[in-house]
C-alpha positions in Angstrom: 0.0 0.0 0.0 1.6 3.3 -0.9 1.9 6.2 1.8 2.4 9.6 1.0 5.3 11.1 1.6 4.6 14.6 3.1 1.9 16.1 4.5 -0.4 17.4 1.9 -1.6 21.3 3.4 -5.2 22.3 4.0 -4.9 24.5 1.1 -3.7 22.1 -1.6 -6.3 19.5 -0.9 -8.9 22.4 -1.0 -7.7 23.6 -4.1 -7.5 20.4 -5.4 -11.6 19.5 -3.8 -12.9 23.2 -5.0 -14.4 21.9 -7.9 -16.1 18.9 -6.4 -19.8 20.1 -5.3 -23.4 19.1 -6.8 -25.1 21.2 -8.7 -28.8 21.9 -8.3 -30.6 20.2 -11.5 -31.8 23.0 -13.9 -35.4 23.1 -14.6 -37.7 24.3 -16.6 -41.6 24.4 -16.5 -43.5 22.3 -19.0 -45.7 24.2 -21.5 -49.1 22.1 -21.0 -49.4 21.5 -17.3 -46.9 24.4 -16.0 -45.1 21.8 -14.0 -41.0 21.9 -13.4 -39.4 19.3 -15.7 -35.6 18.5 -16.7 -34.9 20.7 -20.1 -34.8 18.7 -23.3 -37.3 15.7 -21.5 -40.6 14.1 -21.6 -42.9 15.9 -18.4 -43.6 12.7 -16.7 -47.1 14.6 -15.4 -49.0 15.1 -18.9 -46.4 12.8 -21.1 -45.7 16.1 -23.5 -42.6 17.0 -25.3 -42.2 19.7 -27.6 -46.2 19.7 -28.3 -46.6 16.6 -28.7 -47.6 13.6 -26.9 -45.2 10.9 -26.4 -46.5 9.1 -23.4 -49.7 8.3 -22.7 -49.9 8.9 -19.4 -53.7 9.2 -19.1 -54.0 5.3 -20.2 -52.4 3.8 -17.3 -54.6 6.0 -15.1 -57.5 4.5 -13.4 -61.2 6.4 -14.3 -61.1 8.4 -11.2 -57.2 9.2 -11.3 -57.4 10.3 -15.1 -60.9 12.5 -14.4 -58.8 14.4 -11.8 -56.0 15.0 -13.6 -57.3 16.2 -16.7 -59.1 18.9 -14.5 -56.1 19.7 -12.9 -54.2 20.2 -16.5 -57.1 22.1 -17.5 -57.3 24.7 -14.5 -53.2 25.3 -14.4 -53.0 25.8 -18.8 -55.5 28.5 -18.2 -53.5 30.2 -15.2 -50.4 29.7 -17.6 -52.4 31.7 -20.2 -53.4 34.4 -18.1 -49.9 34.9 -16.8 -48.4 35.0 -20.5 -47.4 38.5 -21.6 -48.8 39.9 -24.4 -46.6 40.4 -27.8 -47.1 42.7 -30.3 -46.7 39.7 -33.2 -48.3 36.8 -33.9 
């Protein structure tokens, strides 16, 4: 088993542990249900990417869970709406 030689200083093995840290995860919130998602991923709440669907996440819901969560989707796109600013183009 090797042993060090000298004593390595406070300072060098902080210098050399400065750039170990975590990072809080970037997000981003999802277009159709307002909800925070990764960047560049599928929203695992309303299976959307990009506009489109990709998972069907409402078809592994039971009849109760899916009536629930379409109202919620419903009630938070209109918030989204009303909190949009308004732009001169298109």
């Amino acid at each position: 088993m090797a042993v060090p030689r000298h004593k390595h200083t406070r300072s060098s093995v902080g210098q050399r542990r400065m750039h170990i840290f975590v990072t809080p995860p970037t997000l981003t919130t999802c277009p159709k249900c307002a909800k925070a998602v990764r960047p560049h991923t599928v929203c695992q709440y309303c299976g959307f990417y990009k506009g489109k669907e990709v998972i069907n996440v409402m078809g592994t819901l039971a009849k109760k869970e899916k009536k629930v969560r379409e109202q919620e989707i419903k009630h938070t796109e209109k918030e989204h709406k009303k909190e949009a600013p308004m732009s001169m183009g298109k």
